[in-house]
C-alpha positions in Angstrom: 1.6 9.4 -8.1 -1.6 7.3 -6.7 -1.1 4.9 -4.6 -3.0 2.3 -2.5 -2.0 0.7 0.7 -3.0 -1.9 2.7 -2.9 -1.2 6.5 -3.2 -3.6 9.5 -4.5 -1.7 13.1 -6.9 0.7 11.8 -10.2 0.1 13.2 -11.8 3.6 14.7 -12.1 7.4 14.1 -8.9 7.6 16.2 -6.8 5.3 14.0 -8.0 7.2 10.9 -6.9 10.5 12.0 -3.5 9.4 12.8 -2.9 8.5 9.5 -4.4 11.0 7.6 -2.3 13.6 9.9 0.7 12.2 9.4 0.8 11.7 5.9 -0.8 15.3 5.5 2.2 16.8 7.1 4.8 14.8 4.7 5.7 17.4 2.1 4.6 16.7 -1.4 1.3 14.5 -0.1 -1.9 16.7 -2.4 -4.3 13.7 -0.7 -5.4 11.1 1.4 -8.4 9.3 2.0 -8.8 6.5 4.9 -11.3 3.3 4.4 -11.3 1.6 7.5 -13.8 -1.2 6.3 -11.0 -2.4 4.1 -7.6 -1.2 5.5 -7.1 0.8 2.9 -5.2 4.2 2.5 -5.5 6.3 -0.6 -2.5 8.4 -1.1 -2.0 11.3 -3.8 1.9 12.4 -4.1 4.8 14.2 -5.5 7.4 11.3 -5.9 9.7 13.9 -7.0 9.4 15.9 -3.4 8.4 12.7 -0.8 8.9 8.4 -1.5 6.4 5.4 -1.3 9.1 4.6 1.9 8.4 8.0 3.6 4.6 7.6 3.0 5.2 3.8 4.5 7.2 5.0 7.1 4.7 7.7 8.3 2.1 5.5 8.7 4.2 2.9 10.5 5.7 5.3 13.0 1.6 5.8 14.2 1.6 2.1 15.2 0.2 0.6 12.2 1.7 -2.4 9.6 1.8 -1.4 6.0 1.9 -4.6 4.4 2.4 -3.9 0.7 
């Protein structure tokens, strides 16, 4: 599954690796891809191993809002 969310608090190199390291250690994540212009996240998954909640959760529990 492909998904796209919008993520508030992201602004440096920092923030970027945060979020791409702790969705790359959920199980079941094949890809992520960061775009802090536009507070985006691009994440590649195995719904049938991890959820969109875990990804949200992953990326919440680095500091940031997911807000869709």
């Amino acid at each position: 599954m492909e998904l796209t969310l919008n993520v508030q608090g992201m602004s440096c190199g920092n923030c970027k690796q945060a979020v791409q390291g702790a969705l790359k250690n959920l199980d079941g994540v094949a890809s992520v891809e960061v775009h802090l212009d536009s507070g985006k996240v691009d994440v590649s998954f195995d719904e049938d191993t991890v959820s969109t909640e875990e990804v949200k959760e992953a990326i919440e529990e680095q500091g940031y809002d997911v807000t869709n």
